[in-house]
PAFIFI-515402 format. One record per residue (C-alpha): residue in three letters; x, y, z. Coordinates in Angstrom, 1 decimal. Each point is the difference from the previous one (the first is absolute). Last residue first. Layout:
<pts>
r = Ala; x = X; y = Y; z = Z;
...
</pts>
This chain:
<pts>
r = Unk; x = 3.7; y = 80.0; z = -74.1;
r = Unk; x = 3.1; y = 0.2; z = 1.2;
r = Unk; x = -2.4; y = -0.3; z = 3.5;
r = Unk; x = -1.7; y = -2.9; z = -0.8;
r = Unk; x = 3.4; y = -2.3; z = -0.7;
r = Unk; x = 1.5; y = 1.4; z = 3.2;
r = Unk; x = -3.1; y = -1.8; z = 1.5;
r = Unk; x = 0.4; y = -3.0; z = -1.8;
r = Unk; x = 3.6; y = -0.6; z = 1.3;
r = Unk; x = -0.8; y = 0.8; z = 3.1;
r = Unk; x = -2.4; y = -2.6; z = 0.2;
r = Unk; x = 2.1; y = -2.3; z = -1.8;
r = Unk; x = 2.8; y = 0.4; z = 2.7;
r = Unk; x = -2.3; y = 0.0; z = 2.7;
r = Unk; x = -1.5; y = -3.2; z = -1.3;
r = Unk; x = 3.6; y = -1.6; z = -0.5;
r = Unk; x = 1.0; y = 0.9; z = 3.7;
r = Unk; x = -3.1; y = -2.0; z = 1.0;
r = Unk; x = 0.7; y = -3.3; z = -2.0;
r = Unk; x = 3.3; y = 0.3; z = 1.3;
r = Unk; x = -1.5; y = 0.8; z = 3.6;
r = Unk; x = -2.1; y = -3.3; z = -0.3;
r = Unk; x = 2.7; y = -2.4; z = -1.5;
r = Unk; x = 2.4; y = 1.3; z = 2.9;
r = Unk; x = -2.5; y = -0.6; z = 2.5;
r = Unk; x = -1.3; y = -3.5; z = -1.3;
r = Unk; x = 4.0; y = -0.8; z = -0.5;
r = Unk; x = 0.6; y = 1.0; z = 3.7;
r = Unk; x = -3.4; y = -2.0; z = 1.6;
r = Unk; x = 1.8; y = -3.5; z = -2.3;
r = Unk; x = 2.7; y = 0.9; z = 1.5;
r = Unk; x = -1.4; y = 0.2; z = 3.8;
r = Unk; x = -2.2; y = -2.9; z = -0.9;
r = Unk; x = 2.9; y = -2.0; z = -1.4;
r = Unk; x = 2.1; y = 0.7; z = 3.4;
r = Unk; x = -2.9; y = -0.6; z = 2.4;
r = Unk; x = -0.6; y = -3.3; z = -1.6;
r = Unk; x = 4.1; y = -0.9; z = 0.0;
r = Unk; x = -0.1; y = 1.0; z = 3.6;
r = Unk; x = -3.0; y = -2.6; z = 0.7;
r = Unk; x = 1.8; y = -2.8; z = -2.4;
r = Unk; x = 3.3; y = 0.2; z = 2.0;
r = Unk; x = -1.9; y = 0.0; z = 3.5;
r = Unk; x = -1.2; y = -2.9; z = -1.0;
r = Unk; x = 3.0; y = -1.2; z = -2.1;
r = Unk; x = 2.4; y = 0.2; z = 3.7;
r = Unk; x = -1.6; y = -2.4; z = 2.0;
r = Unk; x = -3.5; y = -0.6; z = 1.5;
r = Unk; x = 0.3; y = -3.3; z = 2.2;
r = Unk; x = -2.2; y = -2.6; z = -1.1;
r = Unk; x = -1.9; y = -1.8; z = 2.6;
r = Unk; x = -0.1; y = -3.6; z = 0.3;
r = Unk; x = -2.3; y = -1.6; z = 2.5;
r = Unk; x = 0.3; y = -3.3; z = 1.7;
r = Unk; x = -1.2; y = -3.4; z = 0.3;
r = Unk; x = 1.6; y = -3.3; z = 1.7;
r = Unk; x = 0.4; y = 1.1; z = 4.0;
r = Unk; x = 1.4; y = -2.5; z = 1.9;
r = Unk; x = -0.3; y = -0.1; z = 3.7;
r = Unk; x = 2.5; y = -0.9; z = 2.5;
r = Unk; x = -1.1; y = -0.3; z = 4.0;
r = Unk; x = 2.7; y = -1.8; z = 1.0;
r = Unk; x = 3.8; y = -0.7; z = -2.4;
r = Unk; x = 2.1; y = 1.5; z = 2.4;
r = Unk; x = -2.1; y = 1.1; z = 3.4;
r = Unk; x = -0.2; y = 3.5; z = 0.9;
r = Unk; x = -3.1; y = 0.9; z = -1.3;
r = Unk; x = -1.1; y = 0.4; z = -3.8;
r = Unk; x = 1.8; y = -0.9; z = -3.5;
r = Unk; x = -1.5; y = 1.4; z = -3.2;
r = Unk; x = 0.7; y = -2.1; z = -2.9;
r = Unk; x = 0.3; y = 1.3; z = -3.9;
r = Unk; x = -0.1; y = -2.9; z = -3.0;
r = Unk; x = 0.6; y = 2.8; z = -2.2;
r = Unk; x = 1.9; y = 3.3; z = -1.3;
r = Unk; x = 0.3; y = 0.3; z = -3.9;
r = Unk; x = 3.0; y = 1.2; z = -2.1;
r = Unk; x = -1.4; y = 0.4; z = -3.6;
r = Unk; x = 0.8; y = 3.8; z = -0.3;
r = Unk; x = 3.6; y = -0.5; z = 1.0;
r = Unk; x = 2.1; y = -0.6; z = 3.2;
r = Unk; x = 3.7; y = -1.5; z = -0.6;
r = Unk; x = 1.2; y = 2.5; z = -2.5;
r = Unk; x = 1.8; y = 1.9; z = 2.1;
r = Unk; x = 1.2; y = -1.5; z = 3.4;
r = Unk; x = -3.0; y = -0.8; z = 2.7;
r = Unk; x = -0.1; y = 2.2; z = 3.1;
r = Unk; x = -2.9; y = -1.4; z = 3.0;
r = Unk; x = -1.8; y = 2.6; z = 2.0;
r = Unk; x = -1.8; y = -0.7; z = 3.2;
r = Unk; x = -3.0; y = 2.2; z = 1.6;
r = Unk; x = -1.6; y = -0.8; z = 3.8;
r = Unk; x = -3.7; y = 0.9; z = 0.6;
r = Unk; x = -2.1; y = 1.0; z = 2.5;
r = Unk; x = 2.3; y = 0.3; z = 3.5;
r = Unk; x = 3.0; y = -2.2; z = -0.2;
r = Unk; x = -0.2; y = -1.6; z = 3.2;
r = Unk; x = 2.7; y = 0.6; z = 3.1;
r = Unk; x = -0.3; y = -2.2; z = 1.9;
r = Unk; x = -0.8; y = -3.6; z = -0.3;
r = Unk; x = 2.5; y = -1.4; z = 2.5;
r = Unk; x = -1.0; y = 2.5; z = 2.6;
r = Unk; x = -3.3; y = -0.4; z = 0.0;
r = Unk; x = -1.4; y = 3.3; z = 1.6;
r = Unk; x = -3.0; y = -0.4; z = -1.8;
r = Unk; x = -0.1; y = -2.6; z = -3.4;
r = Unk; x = -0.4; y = -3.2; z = 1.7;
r = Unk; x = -1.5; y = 1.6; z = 2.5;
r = Unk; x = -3.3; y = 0.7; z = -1.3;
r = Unk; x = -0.6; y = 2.6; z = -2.9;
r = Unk; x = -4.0; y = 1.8; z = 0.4;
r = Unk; x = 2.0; y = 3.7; z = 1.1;
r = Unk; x = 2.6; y = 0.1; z = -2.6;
r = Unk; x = 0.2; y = 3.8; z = -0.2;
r = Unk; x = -0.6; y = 3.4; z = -1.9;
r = Unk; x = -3.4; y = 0.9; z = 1.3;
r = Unk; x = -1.0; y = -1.0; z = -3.6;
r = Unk; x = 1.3; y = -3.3; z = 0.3;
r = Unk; x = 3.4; y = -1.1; z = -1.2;
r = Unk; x = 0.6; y = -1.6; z = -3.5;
r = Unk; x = 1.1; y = -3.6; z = -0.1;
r = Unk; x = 3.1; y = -1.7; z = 1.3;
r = Unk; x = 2.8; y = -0.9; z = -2.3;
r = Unk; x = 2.7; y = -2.4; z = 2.2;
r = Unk; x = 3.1; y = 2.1; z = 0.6;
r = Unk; x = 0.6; y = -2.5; z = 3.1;
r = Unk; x = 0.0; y = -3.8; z = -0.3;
r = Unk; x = 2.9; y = -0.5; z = 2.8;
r = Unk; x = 3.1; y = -2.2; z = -0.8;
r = Unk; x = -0.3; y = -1.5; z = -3.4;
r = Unk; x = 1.0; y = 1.9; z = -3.4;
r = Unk; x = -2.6; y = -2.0; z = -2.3;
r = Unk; x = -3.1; y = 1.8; z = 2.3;
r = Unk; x = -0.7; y = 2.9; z = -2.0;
r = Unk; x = 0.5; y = -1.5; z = -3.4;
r = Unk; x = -0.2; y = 1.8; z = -3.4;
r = Unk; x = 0.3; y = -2.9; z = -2.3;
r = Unk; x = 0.5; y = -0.6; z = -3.5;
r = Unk; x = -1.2; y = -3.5; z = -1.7;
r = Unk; x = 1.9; y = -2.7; z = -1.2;
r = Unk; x = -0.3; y = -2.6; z = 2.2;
r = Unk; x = 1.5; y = 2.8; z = 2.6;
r = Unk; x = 1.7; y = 3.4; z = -1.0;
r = Unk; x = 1.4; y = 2.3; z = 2.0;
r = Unk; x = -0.9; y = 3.5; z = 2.1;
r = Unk; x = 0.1; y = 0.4; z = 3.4;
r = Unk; x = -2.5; y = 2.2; z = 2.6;
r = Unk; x = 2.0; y = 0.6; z = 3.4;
r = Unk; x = 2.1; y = 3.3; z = -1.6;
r = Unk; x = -3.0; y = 2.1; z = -0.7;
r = Unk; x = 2.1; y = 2.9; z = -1.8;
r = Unk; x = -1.0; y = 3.8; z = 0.2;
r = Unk; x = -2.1; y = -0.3; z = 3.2;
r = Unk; x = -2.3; y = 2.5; z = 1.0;
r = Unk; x = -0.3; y = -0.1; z = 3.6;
r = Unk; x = -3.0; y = 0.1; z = 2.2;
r = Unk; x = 0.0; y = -0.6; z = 4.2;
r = Unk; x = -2.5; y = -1.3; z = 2.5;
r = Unk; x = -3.0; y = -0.5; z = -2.2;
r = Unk; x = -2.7; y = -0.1; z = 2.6;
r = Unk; x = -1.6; y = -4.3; z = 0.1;
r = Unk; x = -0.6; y = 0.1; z = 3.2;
r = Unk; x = 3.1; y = -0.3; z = 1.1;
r = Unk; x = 2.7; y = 0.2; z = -2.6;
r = Unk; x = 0.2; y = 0.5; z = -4.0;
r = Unk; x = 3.5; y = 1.0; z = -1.5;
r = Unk; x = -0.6; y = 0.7; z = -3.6;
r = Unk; x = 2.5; y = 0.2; z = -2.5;
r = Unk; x = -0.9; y = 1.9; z = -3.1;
r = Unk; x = 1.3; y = -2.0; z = -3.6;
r = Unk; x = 2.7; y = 0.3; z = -2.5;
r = Unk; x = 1.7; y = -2.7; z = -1.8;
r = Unk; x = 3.2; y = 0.7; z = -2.5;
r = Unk; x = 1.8; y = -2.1; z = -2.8;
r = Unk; x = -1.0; y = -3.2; z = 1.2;
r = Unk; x = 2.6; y = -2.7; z = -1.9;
r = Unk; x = -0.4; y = -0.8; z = -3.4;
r = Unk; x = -2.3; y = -2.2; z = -1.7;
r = Unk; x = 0.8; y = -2.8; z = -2.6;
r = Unk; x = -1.0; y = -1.2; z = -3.3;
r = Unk; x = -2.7; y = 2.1; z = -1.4;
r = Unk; x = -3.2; y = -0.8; z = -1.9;
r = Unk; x = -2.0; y = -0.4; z = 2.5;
r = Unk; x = 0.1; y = 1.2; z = 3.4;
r = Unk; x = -1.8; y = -1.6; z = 2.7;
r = Unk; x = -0.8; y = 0.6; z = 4.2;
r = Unk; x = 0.0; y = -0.4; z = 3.1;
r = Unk; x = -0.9; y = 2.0; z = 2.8;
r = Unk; x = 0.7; y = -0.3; z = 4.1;
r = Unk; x = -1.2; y = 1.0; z = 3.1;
r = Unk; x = -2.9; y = 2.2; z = -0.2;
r = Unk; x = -1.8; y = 0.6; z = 3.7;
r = Unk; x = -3.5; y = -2.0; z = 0.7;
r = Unk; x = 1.7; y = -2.1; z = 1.5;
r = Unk; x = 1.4; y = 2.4; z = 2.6;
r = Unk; x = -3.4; y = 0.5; z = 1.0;
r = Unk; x = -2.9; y = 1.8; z = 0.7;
r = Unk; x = -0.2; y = 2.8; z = -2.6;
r = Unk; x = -2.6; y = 2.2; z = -0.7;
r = Unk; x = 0.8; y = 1.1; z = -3.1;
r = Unk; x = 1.6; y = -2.7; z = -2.7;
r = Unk; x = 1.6; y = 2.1; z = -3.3;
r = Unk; x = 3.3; y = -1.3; z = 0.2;
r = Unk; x = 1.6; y = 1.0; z = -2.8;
r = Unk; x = 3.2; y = -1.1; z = -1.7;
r = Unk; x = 1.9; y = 1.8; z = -2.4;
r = Unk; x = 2.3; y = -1.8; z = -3.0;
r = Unk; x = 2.1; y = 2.2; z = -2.1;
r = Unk; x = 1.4; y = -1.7; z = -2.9;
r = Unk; x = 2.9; y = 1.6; z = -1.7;
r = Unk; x = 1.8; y = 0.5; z = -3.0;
r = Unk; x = -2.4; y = 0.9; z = -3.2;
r = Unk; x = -3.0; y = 0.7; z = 2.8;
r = Unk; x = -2.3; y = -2.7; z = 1.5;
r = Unk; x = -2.2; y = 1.4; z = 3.2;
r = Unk; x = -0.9; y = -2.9; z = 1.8;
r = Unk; x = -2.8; y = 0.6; z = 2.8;
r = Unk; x = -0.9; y = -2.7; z = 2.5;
r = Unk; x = -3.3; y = 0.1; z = 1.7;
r = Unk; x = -1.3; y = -0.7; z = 3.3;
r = Unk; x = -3.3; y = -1.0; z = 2.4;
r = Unk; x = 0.1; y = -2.4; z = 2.4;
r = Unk; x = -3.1; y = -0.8; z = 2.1;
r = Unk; x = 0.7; y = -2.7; z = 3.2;
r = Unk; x = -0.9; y = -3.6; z = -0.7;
r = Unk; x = 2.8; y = -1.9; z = 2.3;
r = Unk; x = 2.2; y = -0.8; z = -3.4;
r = Unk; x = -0.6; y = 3.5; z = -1.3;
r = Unk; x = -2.9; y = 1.2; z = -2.0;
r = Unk; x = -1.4; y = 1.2; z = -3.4;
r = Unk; x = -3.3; y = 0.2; z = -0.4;
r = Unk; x = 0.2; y = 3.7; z = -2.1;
r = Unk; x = 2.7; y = -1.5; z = -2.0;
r = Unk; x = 4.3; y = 1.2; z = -0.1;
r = Unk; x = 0.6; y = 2.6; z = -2.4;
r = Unk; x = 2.8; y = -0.6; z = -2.9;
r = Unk; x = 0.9; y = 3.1; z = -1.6;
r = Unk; x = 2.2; y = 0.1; z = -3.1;
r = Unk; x = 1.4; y = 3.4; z = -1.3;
r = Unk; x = 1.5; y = 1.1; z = -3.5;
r = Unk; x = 3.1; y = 2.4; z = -0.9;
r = Unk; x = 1.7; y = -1.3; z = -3.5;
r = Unk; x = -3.1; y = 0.7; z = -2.2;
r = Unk; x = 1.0; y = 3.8; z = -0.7;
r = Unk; x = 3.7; y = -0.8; z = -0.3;
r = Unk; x = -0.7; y = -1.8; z = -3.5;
r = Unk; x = -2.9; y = 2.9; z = -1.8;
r = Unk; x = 2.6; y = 2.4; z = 1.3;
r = Unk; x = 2.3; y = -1.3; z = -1.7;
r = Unk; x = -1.7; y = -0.2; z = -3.3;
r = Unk; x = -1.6; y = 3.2; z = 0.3;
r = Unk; x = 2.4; y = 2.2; z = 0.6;
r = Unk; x = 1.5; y = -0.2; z = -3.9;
r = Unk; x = -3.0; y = 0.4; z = -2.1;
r = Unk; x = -1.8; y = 2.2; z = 2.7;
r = Unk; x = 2.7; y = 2.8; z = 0.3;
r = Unk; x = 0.6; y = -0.5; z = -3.7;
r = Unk; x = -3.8; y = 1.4; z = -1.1;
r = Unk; x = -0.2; y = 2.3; z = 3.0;
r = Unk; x = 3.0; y = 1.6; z = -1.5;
r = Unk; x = -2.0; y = 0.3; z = -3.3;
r = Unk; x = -2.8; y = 1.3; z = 1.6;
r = Unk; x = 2.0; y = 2.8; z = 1.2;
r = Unk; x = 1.5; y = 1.4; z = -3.2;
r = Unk; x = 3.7; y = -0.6; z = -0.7;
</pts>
């Protein structure tokens, strides 16, 4: 069986399922505006990733605010839509670093944490939450932006420093995965109406944010189509080579062939 041949059935058979897994991975981002404030008109700044893959959505949250002054400036809660599916299972897994910020706003102690246990997870009016405050007793694990470049929270005031109740901060950014059983995500499943919760309040300081960007994932027929490119070339290169020294062979041949010729004569 020659090579281009088995190039041939590589591609009629691969492609097809490769062509479906490829489009399964996609990402939505919703970014919160450059005038965007909370309810006493301090800056906010965030956005909400959700990466969609054939049985799970992963949702990460960034705060992106420097300079902090407040606690209300800290990410509380999300919600959230998902088309085109009937219901959502519980949190699979969170991750986030715990930050401990004392007097003068010095980070005391850092933790990573493998499971944010004060966010929840359920569904109101329809919509899927992430909720920071739902759990009651003290609003800690609140998302506080990125640290300054000496490495602290020097501009916070005390509603963040040494406050007891609202220690310890995830530092950055906090990520949640949600399972869904096969067949329940596929290439139409959307995420929208997303809501970014702020301060330590339930139900203060919400903004909606209505646009977002979808970026394709690569999958697998990418990479697919690139090795199947190098594979052609590289037979294509063989046959060249093989053409060329068969056409060479058969001009040493006649060559000799004409010389023995000359000297019976």
């Amino acid at each position: 069986m020659s090579l281009l041949f088995r190039v041939f059935v590589i591609l009629l058979f691969a492609t097809p399922r490769i062509s479906l897994a490829s489009f399964t991975t996609r990402t939505y981002t919703f970014s919160t505006t450059s005038s965007a404030t909370d309810s006493v008109g301090e800056s906010v700044s965030a956005h909400a990733t959700f990466r969609i893959t054939a049985d799970s959505v992963v949702v990460t949250l960034v705060n992106e605010q420097k300079d902090v002054v407040s606690v209300g400036q800290n990410i509380s809660s999300l919600y959230f839509t998902v088309n085109n599916c009937g219901s959502i299972f519980s949190l699979d897994g969170s991750s986030g670093n715990l930050v401990s910020i004392g007097s003068g706003g010095k980070i005391d102690s850092s933790s990573e944490s493998n499971s944010l246990d004060h966010w929840h997870s359920g569904q109101s009016s329809g919509q899927f939450y992430l909720n920071d405050l739902a759990g009651g007793g003290s609003p800690d694990q609140t998302i506080i932006g990125p640290q300054n470049g000496e490495g602290d929270y020097s501009t916070v005031n005390h509603s963040i420093y040494d406050n007891a109740p609202h220690n310890p901060f995830v530092q950055n950014e906090a990520t949640f995965t949600y399972k869904f059983p096969p067949g329940e995500l596929t290439d139409s499943t959307k995420i929208s109406k997303v809501t970014i919760g702020f301060g330590t309040q339930a139900g203060c300081n919400q903004t909606t944010y209505l646009s977002s960007s979808r970026i394709p994932t690569p999958g697998s027929l990418p990479l697919f189509l690139i090795g199947l490119i190098a594979l052609l070339g590289r037979a294509l290169r063989k046959r060249k080579s093989y053409s060329g020294s068969n056409s060479e062979k058969s001009r040493n041949i006649l060559s000799a062939s004409s010389g023995s010729s000359l000297q019976m004569a």
